[in-house]
PDB file of N, CA, C and O in Angstrom:
ATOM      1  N   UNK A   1     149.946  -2.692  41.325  1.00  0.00           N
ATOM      2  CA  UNK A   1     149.878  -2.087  40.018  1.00  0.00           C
ATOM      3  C   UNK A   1     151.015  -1.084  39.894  1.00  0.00           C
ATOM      4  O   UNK A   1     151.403  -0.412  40.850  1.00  0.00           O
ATOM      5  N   UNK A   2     151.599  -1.005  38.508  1.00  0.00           N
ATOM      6  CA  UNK A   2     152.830   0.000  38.388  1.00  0.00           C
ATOM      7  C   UNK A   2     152.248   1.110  38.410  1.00  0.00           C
ATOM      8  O   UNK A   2     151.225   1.199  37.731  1.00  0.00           O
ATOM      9  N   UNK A   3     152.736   2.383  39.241  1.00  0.00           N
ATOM     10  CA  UNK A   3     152.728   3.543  39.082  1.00  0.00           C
ATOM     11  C   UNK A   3     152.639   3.820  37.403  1.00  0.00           C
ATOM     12  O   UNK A   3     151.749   4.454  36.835  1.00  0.00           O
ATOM     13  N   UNK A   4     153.602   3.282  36.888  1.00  0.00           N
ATOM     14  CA  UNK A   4     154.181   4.340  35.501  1.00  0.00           C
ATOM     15  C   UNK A   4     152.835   3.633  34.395  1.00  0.00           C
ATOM     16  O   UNK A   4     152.771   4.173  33.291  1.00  0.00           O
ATOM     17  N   UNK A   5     152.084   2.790  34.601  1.00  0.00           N
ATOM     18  CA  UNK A   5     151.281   2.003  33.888  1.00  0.00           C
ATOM     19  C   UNK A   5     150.157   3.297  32.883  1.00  0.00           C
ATOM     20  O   UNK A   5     149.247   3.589  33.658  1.00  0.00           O
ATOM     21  N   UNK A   6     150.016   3.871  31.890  1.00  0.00           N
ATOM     22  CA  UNK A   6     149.425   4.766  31.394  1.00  0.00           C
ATOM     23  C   UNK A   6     148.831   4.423  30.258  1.00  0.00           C
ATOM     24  O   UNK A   6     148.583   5.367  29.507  1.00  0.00           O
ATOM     25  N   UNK A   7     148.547   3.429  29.923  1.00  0.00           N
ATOM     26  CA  UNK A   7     147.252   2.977  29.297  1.00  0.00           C
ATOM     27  C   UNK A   7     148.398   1.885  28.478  1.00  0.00           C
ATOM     28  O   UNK A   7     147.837   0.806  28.286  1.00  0.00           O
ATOM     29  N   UNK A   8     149.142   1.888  28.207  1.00  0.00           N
ATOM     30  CA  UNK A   8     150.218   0.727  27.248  1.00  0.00           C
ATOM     31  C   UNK A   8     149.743  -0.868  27.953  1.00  0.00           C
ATOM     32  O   UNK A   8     149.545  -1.715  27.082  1.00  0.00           O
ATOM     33  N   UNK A   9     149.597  -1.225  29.010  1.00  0.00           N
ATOM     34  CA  UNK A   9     148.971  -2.768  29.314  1.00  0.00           C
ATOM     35  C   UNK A   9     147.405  -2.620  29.123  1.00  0.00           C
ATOM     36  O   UNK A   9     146.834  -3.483  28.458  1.00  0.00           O
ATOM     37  N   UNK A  10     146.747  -1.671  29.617  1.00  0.00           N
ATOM     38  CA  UNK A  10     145.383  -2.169  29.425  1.00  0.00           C
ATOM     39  C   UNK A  10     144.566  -1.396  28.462  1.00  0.00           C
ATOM     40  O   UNK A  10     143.364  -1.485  28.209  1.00  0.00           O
ATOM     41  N   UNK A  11     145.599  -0.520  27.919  1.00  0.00           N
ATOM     42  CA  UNK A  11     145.074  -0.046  26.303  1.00  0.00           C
ATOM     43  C   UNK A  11     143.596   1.270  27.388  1.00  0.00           C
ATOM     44  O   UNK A  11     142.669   1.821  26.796  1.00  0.00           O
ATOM     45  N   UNK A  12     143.764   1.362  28.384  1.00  0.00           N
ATOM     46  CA  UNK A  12     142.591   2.560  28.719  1.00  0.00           C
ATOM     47  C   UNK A  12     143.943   3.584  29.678  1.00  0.00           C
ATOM     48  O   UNK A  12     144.786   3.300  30.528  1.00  0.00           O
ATOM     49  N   UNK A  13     143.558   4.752  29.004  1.00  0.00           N
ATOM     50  CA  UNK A  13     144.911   5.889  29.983  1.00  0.00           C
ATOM     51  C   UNK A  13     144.253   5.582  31.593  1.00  0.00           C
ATOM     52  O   UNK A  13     143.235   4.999  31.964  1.00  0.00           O
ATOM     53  N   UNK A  14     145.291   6.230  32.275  1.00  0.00           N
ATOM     54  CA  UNK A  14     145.327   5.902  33.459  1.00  0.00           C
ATOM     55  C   UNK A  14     143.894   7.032  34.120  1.00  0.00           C
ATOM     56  O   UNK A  14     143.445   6.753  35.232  1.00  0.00           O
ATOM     57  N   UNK A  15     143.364   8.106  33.429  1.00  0.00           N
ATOM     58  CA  UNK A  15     142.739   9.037  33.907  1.00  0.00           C
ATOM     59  C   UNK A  15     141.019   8.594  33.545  1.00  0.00           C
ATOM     60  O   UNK A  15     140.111   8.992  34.276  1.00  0.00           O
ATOM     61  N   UNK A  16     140.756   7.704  32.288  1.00  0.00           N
ATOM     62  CA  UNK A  16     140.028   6.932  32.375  1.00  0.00           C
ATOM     63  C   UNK A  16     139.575   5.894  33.106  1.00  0.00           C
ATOM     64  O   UNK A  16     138.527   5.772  33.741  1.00  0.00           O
ATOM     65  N   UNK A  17     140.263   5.339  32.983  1.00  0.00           N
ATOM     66  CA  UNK A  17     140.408   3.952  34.003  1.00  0.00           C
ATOM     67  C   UNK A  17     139.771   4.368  35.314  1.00  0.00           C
ATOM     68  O   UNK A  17     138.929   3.656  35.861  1.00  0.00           O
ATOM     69  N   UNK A  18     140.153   5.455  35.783  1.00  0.00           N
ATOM     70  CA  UNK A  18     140.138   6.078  36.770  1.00  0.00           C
ATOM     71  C   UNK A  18     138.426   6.806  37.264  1.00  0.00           C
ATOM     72  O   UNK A  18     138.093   6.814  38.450  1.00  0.00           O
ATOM     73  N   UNK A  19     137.869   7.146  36.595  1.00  0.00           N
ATOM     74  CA  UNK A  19     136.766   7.804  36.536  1.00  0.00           C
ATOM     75  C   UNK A  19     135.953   6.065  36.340  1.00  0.00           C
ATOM     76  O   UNK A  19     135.168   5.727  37.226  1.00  0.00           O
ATOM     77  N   UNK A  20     136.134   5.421  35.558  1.00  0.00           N
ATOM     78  CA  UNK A  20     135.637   3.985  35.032  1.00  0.00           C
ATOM     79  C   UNK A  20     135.435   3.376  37.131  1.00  0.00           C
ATOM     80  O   UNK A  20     134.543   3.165  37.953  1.00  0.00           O
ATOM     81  N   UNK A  21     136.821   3.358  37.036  1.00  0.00           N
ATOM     82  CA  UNK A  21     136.801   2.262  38.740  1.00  0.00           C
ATOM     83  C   UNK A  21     136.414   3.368  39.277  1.00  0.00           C
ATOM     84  O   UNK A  21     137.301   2.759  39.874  1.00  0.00           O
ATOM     85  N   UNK A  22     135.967   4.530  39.788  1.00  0.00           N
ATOM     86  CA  UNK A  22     135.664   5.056  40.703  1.00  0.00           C
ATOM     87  C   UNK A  22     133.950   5.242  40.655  1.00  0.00           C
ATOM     88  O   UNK A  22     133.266   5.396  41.667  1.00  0.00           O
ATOM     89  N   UNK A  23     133.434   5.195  39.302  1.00  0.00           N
ATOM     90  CA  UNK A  23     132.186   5.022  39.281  1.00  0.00           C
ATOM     91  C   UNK A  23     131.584   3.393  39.732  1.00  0.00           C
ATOM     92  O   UNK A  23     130.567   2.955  40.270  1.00  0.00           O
ATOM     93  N   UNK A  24     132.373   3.039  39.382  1.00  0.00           N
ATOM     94  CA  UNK A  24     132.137   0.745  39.505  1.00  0.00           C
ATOM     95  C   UNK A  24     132.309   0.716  41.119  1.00  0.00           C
ATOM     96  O   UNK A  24     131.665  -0.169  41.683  1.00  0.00           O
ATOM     97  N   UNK A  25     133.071   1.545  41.911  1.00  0.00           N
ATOM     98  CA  UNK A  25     133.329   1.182  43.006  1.00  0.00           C
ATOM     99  C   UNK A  25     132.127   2.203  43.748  1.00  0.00           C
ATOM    100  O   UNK A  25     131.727   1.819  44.847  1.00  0.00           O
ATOM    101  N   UNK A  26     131.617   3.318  43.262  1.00  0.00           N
ATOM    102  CA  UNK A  26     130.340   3.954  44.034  1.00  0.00           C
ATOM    103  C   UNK A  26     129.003   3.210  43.966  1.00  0.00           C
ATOM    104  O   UNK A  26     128.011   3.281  44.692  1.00  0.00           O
ATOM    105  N   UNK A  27     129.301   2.395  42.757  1.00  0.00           N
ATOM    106  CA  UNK A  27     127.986   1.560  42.530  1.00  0.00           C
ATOM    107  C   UNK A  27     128.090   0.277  43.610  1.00  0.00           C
ATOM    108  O   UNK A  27     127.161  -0.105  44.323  1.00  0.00           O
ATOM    109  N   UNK A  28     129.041  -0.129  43.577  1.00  0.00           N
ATOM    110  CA  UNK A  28     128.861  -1.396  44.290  1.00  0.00           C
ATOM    111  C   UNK A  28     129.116  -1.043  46.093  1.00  0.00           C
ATOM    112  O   UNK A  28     129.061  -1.816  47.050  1.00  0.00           O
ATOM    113  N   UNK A  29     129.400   0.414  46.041  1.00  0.00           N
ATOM    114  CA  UNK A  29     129.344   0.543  47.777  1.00  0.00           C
ATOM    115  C   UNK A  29     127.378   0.596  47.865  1.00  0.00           C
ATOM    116  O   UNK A  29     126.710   0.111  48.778  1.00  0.00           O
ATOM    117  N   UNK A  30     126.873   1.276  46.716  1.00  0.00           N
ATOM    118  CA  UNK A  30     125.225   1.315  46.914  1.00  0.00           C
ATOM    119  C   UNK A  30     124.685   0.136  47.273  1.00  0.00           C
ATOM    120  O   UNK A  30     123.940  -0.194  48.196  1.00  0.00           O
ATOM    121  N   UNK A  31     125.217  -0.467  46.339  1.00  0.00           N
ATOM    122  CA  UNK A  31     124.836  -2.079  46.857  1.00  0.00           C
ATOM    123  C   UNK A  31     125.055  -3.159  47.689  1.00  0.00           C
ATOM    124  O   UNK A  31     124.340  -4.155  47.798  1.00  0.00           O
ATOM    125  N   UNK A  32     126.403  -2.830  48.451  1.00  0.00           N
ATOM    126  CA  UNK A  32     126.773  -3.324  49.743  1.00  0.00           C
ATOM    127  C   UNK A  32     126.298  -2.067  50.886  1.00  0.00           C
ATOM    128  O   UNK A  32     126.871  -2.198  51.967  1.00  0.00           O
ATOM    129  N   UNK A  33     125.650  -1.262  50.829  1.00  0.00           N
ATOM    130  CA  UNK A  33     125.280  -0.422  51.674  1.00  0.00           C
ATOM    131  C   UNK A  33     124.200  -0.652  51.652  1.00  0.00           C
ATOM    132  O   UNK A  33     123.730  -0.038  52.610  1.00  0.00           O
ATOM    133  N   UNK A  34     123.100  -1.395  50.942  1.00  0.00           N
ATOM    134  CA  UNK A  34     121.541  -1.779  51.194  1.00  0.00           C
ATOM    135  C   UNK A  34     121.983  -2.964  52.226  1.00  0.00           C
ATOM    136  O   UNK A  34     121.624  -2.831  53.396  1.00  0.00           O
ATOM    137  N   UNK A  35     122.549  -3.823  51.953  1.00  0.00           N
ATOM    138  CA  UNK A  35     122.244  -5.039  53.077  1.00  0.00           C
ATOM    139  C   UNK A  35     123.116  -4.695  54.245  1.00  0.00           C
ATOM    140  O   UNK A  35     123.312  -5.613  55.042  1.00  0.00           O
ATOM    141  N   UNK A  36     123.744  -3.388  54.521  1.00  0.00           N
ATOM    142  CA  UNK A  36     123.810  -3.007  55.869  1.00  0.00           C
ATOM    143  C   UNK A  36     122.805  -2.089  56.131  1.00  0.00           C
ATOM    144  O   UNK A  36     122.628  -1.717  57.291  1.00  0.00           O
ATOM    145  N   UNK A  37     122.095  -1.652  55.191  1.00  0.00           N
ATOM    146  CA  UNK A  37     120.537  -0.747  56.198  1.00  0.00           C
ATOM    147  C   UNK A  37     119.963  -1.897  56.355  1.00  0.00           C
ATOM    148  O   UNK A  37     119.611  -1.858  57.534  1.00  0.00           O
ATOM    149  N   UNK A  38     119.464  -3.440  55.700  1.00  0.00           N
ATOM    150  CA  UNK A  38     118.277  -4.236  56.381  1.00  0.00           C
ATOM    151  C   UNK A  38     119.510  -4.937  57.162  1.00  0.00           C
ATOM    152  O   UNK A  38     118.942  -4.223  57.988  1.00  0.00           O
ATOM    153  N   UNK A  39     120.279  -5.399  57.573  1.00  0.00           N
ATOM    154  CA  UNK A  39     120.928  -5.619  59.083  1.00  0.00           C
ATOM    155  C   UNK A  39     121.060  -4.806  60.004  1.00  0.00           C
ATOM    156  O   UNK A  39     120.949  -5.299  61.127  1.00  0.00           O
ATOM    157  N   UNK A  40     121.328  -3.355  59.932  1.00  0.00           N
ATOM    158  CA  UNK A  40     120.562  -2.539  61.132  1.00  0.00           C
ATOM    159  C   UNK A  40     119.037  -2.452  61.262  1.00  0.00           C
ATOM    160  O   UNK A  40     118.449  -2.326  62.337  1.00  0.00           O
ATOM    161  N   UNK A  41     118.512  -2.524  60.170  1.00  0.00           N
ATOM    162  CA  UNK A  41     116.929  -2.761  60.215  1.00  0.00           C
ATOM    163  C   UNK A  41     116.528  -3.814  61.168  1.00  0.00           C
ATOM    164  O   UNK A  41     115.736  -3.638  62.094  1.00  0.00           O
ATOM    165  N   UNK A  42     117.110  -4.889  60.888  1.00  0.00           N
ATOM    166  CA  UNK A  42     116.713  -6.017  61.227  1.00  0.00           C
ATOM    167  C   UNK A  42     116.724  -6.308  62.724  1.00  0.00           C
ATOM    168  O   UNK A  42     115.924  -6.906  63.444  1.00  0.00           O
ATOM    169  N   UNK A  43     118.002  -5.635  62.987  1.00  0.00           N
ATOM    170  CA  UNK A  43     118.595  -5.257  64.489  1.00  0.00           C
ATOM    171  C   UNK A  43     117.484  -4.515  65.470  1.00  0.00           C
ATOM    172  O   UNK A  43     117.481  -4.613  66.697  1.00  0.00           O
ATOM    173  N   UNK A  44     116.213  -3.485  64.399  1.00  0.00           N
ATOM    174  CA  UNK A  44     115.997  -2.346  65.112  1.00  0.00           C
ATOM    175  C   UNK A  44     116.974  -1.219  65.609  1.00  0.00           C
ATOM    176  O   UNK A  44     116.876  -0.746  66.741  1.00  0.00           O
ATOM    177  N   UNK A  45     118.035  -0.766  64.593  1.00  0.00           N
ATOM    178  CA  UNK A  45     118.917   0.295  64.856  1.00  0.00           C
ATOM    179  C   UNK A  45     118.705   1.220  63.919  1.00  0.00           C
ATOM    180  O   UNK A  45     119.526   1.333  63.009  1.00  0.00           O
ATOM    181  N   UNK A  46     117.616   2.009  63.972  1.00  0.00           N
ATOM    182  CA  UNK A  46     116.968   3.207  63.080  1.00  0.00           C
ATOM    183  C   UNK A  46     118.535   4.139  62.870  1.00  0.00           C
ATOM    184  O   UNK A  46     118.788   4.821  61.877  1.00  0.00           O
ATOM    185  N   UNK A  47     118.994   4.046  63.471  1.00  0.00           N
ATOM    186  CA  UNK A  47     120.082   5.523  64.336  1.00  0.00           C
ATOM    187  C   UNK A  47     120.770   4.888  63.112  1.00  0.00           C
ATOM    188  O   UNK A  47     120.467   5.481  62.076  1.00  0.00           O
ATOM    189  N   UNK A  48     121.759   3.665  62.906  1.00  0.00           N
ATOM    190  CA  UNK A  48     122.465   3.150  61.921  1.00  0.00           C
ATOM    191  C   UNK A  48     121.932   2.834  60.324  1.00  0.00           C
ATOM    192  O   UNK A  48     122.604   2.950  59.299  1.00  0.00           O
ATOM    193  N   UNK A  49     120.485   2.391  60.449  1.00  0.00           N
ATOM    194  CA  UNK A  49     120.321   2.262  59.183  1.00  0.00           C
ATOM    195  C   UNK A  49     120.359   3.333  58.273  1.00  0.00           C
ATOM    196  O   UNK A  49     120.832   3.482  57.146  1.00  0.00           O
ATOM    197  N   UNK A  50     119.579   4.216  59.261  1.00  0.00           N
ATOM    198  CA  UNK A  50     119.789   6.046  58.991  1.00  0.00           C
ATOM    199  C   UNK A  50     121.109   6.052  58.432  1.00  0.00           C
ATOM    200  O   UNK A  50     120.943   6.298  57.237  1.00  0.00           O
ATOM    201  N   UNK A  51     122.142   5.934  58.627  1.00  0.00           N
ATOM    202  CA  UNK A  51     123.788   6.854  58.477  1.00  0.00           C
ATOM    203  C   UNK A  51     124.201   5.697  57.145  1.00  0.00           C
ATOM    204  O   UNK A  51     124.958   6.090  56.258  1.00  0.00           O
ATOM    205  N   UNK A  52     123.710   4.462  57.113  1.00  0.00           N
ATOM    206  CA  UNK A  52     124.460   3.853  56.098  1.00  0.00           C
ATOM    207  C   UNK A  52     123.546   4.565  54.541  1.00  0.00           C
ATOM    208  O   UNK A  52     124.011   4.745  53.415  1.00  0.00           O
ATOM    209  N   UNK A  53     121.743   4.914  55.205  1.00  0.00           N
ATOM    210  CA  UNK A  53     121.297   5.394  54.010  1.00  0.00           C
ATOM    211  C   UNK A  53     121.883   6.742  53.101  1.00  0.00           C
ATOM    212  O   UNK A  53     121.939   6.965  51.891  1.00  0.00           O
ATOM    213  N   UNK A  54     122.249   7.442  54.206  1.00  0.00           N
ATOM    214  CA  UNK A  54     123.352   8.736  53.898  1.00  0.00           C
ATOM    215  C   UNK A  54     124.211   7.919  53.414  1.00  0.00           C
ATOM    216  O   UNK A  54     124.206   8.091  52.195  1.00  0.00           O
ATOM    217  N   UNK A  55     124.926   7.144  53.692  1.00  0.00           N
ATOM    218  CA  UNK A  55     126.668   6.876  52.323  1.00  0.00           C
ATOM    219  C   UNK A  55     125.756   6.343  51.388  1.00  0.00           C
ATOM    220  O   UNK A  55     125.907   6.862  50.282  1.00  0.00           O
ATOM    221  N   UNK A  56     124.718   5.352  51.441  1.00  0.00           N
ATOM    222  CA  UNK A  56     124.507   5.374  50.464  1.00  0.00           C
ATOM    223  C   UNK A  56     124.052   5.911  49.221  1.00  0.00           C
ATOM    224  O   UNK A  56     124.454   5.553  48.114  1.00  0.00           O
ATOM    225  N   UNK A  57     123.078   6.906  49.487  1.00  0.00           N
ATOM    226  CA  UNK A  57     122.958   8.254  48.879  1.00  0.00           C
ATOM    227  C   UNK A  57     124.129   8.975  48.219  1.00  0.00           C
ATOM    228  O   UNK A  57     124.067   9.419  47.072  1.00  0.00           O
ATOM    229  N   UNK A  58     125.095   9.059  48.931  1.00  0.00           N
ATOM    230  CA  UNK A  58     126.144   9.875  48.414  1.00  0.00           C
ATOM    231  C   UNK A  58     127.295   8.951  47.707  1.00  0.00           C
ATOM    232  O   UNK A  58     128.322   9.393  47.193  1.00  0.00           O
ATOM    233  N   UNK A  59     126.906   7.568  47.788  1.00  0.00           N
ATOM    234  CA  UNK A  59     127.428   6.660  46.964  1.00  0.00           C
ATOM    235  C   UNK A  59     127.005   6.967  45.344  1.00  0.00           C
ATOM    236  O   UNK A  59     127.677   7.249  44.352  1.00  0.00           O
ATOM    237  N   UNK A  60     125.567   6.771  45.577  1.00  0.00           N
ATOM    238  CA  UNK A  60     124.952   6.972  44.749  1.00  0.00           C
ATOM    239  C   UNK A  60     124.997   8.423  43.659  1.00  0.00           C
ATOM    240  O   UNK A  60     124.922   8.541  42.436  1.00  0.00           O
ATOM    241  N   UNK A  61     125.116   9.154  44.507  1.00  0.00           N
ATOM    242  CA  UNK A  61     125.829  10.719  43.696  1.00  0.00           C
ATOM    243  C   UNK A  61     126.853  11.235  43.279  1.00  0.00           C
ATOM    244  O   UNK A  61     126.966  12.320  42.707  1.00  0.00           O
ATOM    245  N   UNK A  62     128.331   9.838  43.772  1.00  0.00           N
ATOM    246  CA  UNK A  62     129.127   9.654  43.390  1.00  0.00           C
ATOM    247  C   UNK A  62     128.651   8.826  41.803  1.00  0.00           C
ATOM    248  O   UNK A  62     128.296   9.456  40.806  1.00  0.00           O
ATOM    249  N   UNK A  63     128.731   7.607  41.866  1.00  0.00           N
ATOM    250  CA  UNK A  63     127.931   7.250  40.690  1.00  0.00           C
ATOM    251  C   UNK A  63     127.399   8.008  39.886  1.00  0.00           C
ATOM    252  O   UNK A  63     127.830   7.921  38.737  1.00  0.00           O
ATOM    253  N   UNK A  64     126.585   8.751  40.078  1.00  0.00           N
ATOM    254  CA  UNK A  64     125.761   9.440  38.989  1.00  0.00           C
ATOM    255  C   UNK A  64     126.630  10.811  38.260  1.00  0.00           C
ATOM    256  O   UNK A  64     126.256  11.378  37.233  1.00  0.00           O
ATOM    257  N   UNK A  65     127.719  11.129  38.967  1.00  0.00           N
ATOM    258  CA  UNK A  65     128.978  11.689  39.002  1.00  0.00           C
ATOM    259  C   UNK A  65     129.964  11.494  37.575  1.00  0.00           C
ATOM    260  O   UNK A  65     130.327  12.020  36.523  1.00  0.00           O
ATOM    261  N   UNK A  66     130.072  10.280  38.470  1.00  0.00           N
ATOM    262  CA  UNK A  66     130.841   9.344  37.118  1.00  0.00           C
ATOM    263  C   UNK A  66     130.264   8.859  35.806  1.00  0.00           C
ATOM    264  O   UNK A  66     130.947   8.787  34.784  1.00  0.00           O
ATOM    265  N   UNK A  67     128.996   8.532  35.867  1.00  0.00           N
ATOM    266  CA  UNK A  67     128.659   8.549  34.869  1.00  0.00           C
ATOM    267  C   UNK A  67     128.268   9.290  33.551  1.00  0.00           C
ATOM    268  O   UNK A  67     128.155   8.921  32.382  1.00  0.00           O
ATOM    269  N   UNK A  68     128.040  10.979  34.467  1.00  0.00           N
ATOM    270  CA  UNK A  68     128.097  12.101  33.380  1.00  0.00           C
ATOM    271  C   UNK A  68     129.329  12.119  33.119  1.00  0.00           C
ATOM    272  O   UNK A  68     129.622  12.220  31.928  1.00  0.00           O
ATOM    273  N   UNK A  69     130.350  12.035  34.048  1.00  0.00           N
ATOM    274  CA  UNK A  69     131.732  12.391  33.462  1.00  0.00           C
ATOM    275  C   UNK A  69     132.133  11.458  32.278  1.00  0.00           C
ATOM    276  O   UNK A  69     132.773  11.891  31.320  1.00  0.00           O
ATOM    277  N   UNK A  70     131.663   9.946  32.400  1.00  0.00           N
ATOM    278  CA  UNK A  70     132.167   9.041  31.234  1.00  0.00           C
ATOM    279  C   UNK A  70     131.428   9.416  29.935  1.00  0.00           C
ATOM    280  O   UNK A  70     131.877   9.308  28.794  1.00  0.00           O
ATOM    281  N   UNK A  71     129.826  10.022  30.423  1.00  0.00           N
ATOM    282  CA  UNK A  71     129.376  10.413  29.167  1.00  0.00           C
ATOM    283  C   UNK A  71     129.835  11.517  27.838  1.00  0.00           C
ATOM    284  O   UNK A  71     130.047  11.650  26.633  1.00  0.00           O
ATOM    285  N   UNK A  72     129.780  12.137  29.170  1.00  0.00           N
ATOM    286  CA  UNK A  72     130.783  13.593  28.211  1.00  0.00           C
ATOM    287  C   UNK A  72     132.125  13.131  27.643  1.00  0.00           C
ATOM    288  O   UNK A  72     132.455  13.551  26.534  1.00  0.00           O
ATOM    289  N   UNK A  73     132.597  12.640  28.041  1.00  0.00           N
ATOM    290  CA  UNK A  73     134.020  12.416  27.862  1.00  0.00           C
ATOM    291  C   UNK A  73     133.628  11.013  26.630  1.00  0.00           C
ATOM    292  O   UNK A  73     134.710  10.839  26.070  1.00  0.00           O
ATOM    293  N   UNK A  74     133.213  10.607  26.381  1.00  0.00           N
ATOM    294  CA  UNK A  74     132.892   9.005  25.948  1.00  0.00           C
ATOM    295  C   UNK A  74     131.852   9.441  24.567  1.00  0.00           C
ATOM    296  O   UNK A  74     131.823   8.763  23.540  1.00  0.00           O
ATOM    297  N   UNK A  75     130.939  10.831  24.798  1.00  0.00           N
ATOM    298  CA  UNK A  75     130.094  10.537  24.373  1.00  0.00           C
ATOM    299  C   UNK A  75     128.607   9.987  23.621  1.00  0.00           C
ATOM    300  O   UNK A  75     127.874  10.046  22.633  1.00  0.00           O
ATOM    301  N   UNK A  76     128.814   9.478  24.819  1.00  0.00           N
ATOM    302  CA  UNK A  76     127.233   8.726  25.463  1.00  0.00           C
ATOM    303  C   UNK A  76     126.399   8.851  26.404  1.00  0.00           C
ATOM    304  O   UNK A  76     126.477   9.842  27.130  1.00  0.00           O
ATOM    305  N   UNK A  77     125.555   8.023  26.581  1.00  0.00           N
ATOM    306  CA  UNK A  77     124.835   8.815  27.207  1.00  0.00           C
ATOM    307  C   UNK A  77     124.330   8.531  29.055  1.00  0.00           C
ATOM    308  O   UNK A  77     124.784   7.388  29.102  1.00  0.00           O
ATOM    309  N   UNK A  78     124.086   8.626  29.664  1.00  0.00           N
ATOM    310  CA  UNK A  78     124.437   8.736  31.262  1.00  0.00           C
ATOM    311  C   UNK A  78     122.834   8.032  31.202  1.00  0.00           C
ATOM    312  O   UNK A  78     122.247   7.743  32.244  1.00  0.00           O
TER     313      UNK A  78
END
């Protein structure tokens, strides 16, 4: 992707876009972070399922992050 790219190809500024993919990408680590807690589950590795539930949590608070920020900014609603 061009550095200089500021909303002229995809019609969204680059600081949007930005808050947009960083919320899309906390959501979908939540959701690739459940089927690594039931494969350490599955394993019997409490110790690991434990640490992926932490990112996922804080995946998740990333997300919820982004989504007030798009709200405010967007005005709508989270």
């Amino acid at each position: 992707m061009s550095s200089s790219e500021t909303g002229d190809v995809t019609g969204t500024k680059d600081k949007d876009y930005n808050i947009i993919w960083f919320t899309e990408q906390c959501l979908s680590n939540a959701l690739r972070l459940e089927t690594y807690v039931k494969d350490a589950e599955r394993d019997g590795d409490n110790e690991l399922a434990e640490f992926f539930r932490r990112a996922q949590a804080d995946s998740r608070k990333g997300a919820e992050k982004g989504k007030q920020m798009l709200a405010s900014r967007f005005g709508g609603r989270s």
